[in-house]
KEFISE-342967 format. One record per residue (C-alpha): chain; residue in three letters; x, y, z; residue number from 1. Coordinates in nm, 3 decimals, decimal comma, m for minus. Example, Ala and Ser with C-alpha at 12.3 -4.5 7.8 and 13.67 -1.06 7.14 Angstrom:
% KEFISE-342967
@chain A	res ALA	xx 1,230	yy m0,450	zz 0,780	n 1
@chain A	res SER	xx 1,367	yy m0,106	zz 0,714	n 2
% end
This chain:
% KEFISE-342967
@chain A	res UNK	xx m5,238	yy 7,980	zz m6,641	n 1
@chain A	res UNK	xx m5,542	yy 8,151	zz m6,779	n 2
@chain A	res UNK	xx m5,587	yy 8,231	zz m7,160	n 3
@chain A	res UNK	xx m5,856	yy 8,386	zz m7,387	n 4
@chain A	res UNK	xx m6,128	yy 8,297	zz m7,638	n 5
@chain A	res UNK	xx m6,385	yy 8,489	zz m7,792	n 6
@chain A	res UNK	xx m6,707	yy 8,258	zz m7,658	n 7
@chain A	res UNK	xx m7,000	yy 8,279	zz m7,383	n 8
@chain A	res UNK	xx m6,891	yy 8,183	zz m7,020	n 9
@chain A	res UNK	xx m7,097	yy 8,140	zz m6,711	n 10
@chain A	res UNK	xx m7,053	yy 8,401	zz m6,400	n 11
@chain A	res UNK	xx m7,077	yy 8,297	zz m6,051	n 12
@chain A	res UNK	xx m7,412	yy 8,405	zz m6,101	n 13
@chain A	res UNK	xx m7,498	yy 8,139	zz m6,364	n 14
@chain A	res UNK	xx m7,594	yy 8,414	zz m6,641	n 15
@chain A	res UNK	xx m7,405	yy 8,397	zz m7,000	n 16
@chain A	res UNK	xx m7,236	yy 8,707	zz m7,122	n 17
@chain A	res UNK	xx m7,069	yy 8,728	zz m7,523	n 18
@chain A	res UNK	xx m6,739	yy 8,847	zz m7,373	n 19
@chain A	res UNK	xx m6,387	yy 8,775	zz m7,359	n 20
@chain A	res UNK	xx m6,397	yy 8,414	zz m7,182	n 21
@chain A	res UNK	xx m6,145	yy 8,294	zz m6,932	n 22
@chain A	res UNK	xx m6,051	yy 7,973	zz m6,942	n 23
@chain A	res UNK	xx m5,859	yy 7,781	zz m6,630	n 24
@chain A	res UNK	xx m5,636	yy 7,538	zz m6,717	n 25
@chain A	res UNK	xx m5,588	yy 7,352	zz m6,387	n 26
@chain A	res UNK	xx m5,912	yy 7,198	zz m6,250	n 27
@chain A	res UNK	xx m6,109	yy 7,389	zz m6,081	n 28
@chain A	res UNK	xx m6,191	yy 7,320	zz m5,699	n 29
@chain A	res UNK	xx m6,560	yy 7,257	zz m5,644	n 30
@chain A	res UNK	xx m6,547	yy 7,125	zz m5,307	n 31
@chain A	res UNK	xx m6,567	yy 7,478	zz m5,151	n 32
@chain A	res UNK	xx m6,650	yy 7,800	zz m5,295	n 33
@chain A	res UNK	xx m6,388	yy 7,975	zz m5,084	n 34
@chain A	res UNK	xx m6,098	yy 7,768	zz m5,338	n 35
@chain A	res UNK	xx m5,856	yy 8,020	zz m5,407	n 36
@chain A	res UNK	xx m5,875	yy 7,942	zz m5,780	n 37
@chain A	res UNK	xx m6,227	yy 7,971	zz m5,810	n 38
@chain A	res UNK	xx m6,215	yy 8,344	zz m5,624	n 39
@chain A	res UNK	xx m5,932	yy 8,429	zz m5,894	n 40
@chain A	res UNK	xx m6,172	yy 8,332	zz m6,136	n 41
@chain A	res UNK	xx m6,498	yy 8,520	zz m6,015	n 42
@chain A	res UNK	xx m6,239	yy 8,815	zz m5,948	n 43
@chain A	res UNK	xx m6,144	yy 8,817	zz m6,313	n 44
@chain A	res UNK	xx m6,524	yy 8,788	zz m6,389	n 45
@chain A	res UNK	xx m6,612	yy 9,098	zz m6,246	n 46
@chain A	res UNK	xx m6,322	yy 9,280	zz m6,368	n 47
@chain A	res UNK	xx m6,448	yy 9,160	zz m6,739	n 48
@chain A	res UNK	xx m6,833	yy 9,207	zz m6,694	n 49
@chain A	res UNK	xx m6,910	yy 9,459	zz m6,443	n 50
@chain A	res UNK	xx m6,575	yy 9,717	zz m6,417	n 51
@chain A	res UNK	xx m6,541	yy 9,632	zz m6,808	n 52
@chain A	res UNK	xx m6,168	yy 9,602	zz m6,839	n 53
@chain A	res UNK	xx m5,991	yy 9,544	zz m7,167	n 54
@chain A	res UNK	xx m5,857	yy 9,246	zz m7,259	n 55
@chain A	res UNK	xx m5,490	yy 9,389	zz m7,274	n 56
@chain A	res UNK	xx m5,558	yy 9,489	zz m6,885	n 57
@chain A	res UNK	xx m5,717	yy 9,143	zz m6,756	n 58
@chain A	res UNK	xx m5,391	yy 8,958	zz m6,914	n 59
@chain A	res UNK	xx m5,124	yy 9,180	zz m6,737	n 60
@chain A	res UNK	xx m5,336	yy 9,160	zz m6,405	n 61
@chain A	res UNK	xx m5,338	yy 8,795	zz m6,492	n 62
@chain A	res UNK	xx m4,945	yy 8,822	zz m6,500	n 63
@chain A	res UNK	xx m4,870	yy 9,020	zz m6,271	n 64
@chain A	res UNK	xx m5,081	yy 8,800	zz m6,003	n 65
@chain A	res UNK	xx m4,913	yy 8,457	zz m6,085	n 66
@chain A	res UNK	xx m4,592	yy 8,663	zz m6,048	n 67
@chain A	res UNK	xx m4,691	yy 8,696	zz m5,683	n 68
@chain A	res UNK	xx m4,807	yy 8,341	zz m5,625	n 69
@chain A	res UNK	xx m4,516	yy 8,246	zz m5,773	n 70
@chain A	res UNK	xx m4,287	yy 8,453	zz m5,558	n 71
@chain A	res UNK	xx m4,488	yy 8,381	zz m5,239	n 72
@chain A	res UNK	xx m4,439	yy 8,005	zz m5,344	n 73
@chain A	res UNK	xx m4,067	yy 8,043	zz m5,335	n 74
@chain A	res UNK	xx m4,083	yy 8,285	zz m5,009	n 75
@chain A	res UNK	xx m4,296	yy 8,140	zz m4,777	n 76
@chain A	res UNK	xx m4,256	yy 7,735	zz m4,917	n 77
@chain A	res UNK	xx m4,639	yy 7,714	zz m4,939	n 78
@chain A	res UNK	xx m4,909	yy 7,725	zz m5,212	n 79
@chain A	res UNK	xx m5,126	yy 8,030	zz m5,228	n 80
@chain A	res UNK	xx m5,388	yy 8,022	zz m5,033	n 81
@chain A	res UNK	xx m5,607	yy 8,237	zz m4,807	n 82
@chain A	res UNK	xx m5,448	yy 8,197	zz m4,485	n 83
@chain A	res UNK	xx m5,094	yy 8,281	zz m4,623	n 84
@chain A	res UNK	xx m5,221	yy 8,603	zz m4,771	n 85
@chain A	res UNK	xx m5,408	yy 8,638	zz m4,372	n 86
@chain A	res UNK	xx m5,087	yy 8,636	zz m4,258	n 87
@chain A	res UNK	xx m4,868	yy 8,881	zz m4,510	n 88
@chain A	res UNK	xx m4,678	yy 9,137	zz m4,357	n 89
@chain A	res UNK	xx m4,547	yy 9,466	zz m4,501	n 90
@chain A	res UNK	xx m4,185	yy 9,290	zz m4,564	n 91
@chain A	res UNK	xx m4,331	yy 9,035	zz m4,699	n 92
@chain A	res UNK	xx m4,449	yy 9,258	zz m5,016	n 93
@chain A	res UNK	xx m4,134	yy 9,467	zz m5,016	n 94
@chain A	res UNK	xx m3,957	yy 9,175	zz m5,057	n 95
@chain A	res UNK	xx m4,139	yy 9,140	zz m5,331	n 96
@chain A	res UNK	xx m4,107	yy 9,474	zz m5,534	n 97
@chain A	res UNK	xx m3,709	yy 9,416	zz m5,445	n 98
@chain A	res UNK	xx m3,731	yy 9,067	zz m5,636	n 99
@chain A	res UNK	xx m3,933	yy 9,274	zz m5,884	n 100
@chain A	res UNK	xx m3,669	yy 9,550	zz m5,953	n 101
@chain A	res UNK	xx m3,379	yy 9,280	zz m5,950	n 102
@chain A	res UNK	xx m3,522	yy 9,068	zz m6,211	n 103
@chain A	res UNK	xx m3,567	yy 9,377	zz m6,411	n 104
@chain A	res UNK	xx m3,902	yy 9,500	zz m6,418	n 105
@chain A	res UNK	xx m3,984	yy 9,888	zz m6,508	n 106
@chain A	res UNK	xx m4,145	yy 10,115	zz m6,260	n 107
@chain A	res UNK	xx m4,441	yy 10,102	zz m6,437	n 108
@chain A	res UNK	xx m4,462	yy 9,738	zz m6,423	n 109
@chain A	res UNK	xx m4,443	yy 9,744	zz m6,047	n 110
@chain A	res UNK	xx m4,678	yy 10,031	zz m6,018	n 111
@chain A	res UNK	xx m4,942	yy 9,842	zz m6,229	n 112
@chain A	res UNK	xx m4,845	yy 9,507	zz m6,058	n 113
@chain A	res UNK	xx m4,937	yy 9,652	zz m5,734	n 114
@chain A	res UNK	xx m5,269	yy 9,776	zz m5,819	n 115
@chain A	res UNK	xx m5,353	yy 9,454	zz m5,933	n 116
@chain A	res UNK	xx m5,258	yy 9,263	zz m5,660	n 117
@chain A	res UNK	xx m5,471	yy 9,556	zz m5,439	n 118
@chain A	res UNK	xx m5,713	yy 9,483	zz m5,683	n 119
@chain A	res UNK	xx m5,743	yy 9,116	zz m5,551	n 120
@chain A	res UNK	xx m5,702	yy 9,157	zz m5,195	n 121
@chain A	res UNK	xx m6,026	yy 9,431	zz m5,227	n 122
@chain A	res UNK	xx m6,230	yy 9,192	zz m5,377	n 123
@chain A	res UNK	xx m6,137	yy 8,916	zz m5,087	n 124
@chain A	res UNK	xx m6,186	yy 9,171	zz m4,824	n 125
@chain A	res UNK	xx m6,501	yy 9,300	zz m4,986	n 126
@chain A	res UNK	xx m6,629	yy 8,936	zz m4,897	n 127
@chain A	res UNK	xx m6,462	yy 8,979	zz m4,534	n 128
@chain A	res UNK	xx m6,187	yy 8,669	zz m4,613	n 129
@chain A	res UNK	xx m5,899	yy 8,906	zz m4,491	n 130
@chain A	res UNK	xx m5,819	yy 9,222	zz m4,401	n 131
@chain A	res UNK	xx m5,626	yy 9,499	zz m4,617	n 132
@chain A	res UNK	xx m5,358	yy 9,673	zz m4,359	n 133
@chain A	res UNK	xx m5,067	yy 9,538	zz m4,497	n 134
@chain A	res UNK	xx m5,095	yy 9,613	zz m4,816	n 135
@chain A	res UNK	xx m5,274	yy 9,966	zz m4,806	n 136
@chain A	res UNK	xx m4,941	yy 10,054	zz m4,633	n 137
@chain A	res UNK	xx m4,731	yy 9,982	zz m4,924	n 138
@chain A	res UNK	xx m4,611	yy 10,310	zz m5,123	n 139
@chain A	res UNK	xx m4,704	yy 10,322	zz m5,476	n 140
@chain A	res UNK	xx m4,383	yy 10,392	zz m5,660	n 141
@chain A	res UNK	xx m4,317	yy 10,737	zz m5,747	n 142
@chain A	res UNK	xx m4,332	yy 10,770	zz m6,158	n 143
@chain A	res UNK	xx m4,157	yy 11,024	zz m6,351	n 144
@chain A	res UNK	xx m4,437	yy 11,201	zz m6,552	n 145
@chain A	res UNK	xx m4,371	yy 11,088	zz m6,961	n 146
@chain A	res UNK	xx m4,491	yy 11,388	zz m7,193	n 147
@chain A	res UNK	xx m4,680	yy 11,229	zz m7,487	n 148
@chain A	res UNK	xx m4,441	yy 11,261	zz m7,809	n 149
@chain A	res UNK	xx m4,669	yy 11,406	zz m8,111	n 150
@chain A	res UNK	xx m4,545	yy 11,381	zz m8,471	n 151
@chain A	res UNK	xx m4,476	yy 11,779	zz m8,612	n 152
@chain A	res UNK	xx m4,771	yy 11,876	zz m8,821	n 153
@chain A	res UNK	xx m4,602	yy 11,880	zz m9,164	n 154
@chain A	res UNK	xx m4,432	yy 11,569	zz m9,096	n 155
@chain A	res UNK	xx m4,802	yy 11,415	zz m9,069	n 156
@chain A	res UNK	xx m4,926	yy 11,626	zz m9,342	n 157
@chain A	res UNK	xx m4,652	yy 11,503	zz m9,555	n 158
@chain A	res UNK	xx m4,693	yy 11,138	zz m9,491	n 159
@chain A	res UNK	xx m5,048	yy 11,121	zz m9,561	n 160
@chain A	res UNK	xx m5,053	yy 11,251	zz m9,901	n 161
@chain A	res UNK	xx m4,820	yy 11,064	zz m9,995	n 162
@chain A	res UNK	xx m4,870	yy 10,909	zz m10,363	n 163
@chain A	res UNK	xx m4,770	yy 10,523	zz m10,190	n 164
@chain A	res UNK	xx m4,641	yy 10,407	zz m9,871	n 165
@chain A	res UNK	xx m4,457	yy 10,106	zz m10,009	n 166
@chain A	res UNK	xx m4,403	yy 10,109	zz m10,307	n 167
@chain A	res UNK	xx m4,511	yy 9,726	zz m10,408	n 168
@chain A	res UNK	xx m4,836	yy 9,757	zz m10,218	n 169
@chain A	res UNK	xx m5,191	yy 9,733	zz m10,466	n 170
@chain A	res UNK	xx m5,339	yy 10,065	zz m10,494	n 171
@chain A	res UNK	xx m5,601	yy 9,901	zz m10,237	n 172
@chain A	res UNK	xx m5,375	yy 9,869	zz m9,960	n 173
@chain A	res UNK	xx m5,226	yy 10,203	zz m10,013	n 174
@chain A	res UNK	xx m5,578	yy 10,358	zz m9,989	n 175
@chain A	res UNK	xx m5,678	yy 10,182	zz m9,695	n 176
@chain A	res UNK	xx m5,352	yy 10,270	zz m9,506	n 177
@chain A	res UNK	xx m5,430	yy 10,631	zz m9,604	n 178
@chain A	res UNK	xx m5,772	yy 10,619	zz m9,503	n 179
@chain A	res UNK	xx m5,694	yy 10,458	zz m9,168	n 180
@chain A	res UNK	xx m5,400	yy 10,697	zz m9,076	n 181
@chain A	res UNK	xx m5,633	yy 10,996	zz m9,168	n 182
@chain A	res UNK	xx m5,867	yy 10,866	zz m8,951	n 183
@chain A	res UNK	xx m5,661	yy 10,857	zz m8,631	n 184
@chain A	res UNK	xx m5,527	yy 11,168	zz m8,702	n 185
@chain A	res UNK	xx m5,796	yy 11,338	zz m8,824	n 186
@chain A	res UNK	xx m6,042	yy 11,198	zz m8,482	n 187
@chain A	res UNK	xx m5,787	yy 11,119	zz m8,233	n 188
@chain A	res UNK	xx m5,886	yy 10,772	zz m8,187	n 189
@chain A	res UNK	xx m5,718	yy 10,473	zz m8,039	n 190
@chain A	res UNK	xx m5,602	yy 10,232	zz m8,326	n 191
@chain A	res UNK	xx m5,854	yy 9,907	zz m8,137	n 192
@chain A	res UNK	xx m6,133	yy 10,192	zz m8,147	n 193
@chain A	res UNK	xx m6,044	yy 10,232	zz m8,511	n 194
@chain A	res UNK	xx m6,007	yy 9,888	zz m8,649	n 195
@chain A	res UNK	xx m6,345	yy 9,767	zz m8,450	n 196
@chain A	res UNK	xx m6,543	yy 10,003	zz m8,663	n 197
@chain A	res UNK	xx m6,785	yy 9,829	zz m8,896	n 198
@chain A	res UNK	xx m6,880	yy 9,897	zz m9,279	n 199
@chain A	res UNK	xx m7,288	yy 9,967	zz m9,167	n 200
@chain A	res UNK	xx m7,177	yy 10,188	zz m8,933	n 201
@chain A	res UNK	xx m6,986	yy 10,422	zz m9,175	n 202
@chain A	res UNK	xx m7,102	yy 10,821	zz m9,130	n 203
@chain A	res UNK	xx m6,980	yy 11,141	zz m9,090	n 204
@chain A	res UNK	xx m7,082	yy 11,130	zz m8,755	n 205
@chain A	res UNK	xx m6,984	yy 10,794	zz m8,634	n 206
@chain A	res UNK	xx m7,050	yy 10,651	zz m8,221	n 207
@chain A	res UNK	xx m6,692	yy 10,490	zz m8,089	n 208
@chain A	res UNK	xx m6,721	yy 10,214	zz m7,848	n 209
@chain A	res UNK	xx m6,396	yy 10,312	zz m7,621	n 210
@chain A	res UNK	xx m6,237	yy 10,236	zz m7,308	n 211
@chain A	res UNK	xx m6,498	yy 10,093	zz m7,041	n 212
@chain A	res UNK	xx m6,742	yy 10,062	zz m7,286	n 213
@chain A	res UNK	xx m6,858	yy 10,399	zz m7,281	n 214
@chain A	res UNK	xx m6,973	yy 10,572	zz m7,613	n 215
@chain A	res UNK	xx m6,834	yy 10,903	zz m7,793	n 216
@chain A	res UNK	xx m6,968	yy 11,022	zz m8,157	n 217
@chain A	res UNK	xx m6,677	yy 11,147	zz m8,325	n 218
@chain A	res UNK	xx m6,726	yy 11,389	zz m8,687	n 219
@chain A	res UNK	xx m6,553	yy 11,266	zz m8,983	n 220
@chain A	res UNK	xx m6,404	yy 11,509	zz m9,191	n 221
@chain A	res UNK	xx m6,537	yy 11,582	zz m9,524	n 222
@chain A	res UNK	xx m6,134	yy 11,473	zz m9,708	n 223
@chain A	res UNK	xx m6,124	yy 11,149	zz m9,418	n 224
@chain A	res UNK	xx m6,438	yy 11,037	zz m9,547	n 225
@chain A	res UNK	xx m6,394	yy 11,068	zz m9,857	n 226
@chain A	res UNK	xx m6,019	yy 10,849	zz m9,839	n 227
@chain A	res UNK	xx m6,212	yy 10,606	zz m9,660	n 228
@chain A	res UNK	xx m6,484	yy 10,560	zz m9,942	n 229
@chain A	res UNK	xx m6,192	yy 10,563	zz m10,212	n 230
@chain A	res UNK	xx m6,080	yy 10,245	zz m10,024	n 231
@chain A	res UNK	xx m6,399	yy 10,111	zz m9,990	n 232
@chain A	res UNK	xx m6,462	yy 10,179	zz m10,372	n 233
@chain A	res UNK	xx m6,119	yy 9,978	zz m10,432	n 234
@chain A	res UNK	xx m6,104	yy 9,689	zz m10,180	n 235
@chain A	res UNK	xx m6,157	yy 9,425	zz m10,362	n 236
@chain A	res UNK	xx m6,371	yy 9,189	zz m10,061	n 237
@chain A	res UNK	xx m6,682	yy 9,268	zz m9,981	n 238
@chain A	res UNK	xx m6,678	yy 9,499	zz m9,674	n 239
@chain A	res UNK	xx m7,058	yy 9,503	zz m9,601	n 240
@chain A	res UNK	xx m7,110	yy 9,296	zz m9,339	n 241
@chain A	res UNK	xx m6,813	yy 9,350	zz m9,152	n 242
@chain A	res UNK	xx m6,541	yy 9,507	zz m9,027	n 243
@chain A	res UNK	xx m6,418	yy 9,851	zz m9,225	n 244
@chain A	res UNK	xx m6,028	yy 9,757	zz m9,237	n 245
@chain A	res UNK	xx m5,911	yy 9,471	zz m9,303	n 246
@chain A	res UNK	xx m5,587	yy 9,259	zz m9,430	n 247
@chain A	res UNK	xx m5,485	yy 9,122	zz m9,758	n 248
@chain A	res UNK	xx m5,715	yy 8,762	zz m9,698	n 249
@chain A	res UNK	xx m6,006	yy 8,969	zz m9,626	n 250
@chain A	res UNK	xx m5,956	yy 8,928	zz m9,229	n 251
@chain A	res UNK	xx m6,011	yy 9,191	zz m8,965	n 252
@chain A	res UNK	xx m5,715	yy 9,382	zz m8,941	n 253
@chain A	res UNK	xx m5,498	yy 9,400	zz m8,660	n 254
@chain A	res UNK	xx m5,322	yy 9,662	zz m8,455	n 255
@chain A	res UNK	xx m4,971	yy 9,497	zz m8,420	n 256
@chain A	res UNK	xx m4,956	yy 9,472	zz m8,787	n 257
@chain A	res UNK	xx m5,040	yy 9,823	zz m8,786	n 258
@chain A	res UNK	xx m4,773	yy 9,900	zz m8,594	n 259
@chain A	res UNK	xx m4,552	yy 9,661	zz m8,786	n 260
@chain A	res UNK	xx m4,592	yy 9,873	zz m9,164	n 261
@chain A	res UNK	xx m4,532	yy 10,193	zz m8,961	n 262
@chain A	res UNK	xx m4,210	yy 10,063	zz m8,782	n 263
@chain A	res UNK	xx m4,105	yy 9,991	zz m9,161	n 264
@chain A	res UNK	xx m4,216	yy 10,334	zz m9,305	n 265
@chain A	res UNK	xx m4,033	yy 10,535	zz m9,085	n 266
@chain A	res UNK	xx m3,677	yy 10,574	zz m9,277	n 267
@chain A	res UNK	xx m3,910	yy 10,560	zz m9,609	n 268
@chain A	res UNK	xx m4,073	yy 10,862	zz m9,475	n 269
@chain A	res UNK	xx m3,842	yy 11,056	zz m9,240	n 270
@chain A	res UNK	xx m4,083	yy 10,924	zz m8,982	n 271
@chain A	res UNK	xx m3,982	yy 11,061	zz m8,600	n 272
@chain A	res UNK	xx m3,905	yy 10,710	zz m8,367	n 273
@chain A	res UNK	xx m4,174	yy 10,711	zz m8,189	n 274
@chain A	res UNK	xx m4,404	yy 10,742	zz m8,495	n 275
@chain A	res UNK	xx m4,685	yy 10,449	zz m8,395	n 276
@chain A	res UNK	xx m5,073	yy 10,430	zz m8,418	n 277
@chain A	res UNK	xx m5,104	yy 10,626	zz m8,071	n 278
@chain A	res UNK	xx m4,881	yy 10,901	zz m8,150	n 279
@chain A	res UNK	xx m5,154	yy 11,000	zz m8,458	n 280
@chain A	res UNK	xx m5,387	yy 11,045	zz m8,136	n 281
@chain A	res UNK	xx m5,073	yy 11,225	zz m7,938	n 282
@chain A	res UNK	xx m5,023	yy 11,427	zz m8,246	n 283
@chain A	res UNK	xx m5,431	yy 11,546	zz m8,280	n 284
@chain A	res UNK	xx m5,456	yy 11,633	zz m7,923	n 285
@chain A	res UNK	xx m5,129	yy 11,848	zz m7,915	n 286
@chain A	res UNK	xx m5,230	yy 12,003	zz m8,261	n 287
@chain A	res UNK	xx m5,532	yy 12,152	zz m8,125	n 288
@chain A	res UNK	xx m5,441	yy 12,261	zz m7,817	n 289
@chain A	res UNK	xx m5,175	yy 12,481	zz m7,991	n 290
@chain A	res UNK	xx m5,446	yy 12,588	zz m8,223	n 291
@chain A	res UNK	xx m5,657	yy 12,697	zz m7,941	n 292
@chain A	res UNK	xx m5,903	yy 12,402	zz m7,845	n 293
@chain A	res UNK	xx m6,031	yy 12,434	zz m7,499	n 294
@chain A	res UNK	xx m5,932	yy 12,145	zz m7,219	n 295
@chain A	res UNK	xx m6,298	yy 12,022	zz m7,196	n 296
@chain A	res UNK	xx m6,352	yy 11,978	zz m7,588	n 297
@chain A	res UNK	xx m6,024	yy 11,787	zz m7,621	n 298
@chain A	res UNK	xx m6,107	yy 11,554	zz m7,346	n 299
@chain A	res UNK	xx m6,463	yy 11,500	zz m7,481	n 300
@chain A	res UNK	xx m6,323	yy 11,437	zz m7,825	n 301
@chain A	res UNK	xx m6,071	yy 11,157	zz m7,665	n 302
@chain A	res UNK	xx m6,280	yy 10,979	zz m7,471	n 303
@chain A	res UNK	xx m6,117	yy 11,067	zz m7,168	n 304
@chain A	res UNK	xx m6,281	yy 11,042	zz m6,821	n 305
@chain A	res UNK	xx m6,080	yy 11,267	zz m6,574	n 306
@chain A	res UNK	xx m5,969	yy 11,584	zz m6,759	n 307
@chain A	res UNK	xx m5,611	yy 11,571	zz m6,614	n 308
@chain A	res UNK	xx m5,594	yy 11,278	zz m6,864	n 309
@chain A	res UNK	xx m5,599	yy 11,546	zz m7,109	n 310
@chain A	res UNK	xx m5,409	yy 11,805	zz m6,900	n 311
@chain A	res UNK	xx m5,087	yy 11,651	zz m7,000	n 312
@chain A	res UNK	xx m5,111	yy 11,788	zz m7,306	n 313
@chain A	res UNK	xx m5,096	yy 12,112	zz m7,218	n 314
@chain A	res UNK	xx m4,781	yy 12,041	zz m7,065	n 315
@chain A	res UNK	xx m4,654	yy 11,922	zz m7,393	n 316
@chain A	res UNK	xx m4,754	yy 12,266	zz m7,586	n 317
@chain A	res UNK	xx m4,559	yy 12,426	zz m7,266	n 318
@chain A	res UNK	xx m4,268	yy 12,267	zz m7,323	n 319
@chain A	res UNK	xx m4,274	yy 12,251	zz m7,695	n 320
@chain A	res UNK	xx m4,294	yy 12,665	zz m7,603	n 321
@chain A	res UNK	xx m3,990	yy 12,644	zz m7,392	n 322
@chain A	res UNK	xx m3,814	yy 12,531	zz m7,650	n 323
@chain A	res UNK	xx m3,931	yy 12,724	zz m7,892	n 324
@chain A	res UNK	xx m3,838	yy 13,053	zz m7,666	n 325
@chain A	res UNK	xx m3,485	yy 12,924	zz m7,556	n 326
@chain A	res UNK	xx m3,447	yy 12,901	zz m7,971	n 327
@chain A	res UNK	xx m3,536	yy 13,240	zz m8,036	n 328
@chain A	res UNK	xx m3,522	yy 13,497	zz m7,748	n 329
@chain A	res UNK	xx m3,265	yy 13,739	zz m7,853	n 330
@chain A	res UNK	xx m3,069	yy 13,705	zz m7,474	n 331
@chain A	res UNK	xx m3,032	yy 13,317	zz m7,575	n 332
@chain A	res UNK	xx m2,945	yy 13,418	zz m7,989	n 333
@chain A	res UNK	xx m2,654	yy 13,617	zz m7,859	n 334
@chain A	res UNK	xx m2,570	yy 13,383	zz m7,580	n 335
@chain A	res UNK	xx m2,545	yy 13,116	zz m7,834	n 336
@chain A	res UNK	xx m2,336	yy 13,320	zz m8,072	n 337
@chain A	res UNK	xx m2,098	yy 13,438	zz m7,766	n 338
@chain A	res UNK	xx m2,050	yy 13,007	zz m7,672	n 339
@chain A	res UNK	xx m1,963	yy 12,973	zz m8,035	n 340
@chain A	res UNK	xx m1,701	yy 13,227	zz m8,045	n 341
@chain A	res UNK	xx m1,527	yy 13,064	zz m7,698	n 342
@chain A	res UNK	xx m1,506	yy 12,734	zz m7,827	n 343
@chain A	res UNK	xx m1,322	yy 12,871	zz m8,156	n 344
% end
């Protein structure tokens, strides 16, 4: 099982990196460098250091391969090793994605499971230890495309001016909840992005470290900025050498208790369902595109790297349209009024 720490480690190469360590907890192999455990281990390495995968992404690759050793264990009666993955056929692997579906896993578990299995077997064959037939003929599942569900502008509006979220919070939790929310909303940001701002760097033009490492500057507005320095003005720990938000001990906050307060201030606040820290980004890329941002700004101002990333939410503004049409065209009005009169 592998687990992490925030510490230095050593690469394969012998150099130290401040990262996200992984530790093994079974003894590693140092008879041969070919040990399977020790190639999961430089695989998981390079994922970390060089292709700069999150945290969140390393731990369900992690899962997801020990799901396959695990079923290979049971389907072939032998540990995981190099030779049995030689030998894998095509069955072999369907027979895994049907053990997959029966014990219950979504679509877009399997999808991402396979990738990271692929994502093994590439870096073994990149080092000529096998060869990649079998599994490059394995169909990705086919995914049913998810529109991004945005919060309706007023509803947003609504929520963050409002005088207190809970209503036994100190005034200093209240302001930082406003200022963070603002913030999402107001720059589109992922809520990790977010919460790993520090104090120092505090601007109206502020650099976000986001997915892959790679920098964006996003521009605060002139009302964000000025919630966040009302928190800042009533916190009462010292937020100068450290991280911007943080919880009622003075510690870093965190997203899943983020996520937590919002779950609870949805009935307080006629909050939609699906009202979370990502659907404040959801909510400022639909906003603008129905305002009349162009494609390219959007996807500069999210981070993204491929603009069909951002293309999706075009599709939401479509159908949001649709709907909006089928509401009011007067074909459908009369239609509507002509169903009415059937059923009574």
């Amino acid at each position: 099982m592998l687990f992490f720490g925030q510490k230095d480690f050593r690469l394969s190469s012998g150099a130290y990196v401040k990262e996200y360590m992984i530790n093994v907890d079974i003894e590693l192999e140092i008879d041969t460098e070919l040990s399977i455990k020790n190639l999961i281990k430089a695989w998981m390495d390079e994922l970390i250091v060089q292709r700069h995968y999150s945290p969140h992404t390393i731990n369900s690759y992690k899962r997801d391969l020990m799901n396959f050793q695990n079923f290979l264990l049971e389907h072939t009666g032998e540990g995981f090793s190099i030779e049995i993955i030689k030998n894998l056929k095509i069955a072999d692997f369907r027979s895994w994605f049907s053990r997959r579906i029966m014990n219950g896993f979504a679509a877009r578990s399997n999808v991402r499971a396979l990738s990271a299995v692929k994502s093994f077997f590439n870096y073994l064959a990149q080092r000529d230890l096998i060869e990649l037939k079998a599994i490059n003929a394995v169909k990705r599942p086919k995914l049913s495309v998810l529109l991004p569900k945005p919060i309706q502008e007023k509803t947003i509006l609504d929520f963050l001016n409002s005088d207190a979220f809970f209503d036994r919070d100190p005034s200093w939790i209240t302001c930082r909840d406003r200022a963070l929310f603002s913030l999402l909303y107001c720059c589109g940001l992922r809520i990790n992005e977010a919460l790993n701002i520090k104090t120092k760097d505090l601007a109206y033009e502020i650099k976000i470290l986001g997915k892959g490492k790679k920098d964006r500057v996003v521009v605060l507005l002139p009302l964000v900025f000025e919630r966040i320095q009302t928190y800042i003005a009533n916190c009462p720990h010292d937020l100068s050498n450290g991280y911007l938000f943080i919880g009622l001990r003075g510690k870093k906050l965190h997203a899943s208790l983020v996520d937590n307060r919002l779950q609870k201030l949805r009935a307080i606040h006629h909050l939609p369902d699906h009202a979370s820290a990502h659907a404040f980004r959801h909510s400022f890329a639909t906003h603008l595109i129905q305002r009349g941002a162009d494609l390219r700004s959007v996807q500069e101002l999210l981070g993204h790297e491929s603009l069909s990333s951002t293309q999706i939410y075009t599709d939401v503004d479509d159908y949001n349209l649709l709907k909006v049409y089928e509401k009011t065209h007067p074909l459908e009005i009369s239609n509507c009024k002509l169903r009415r009169l059937s059923r009574g």
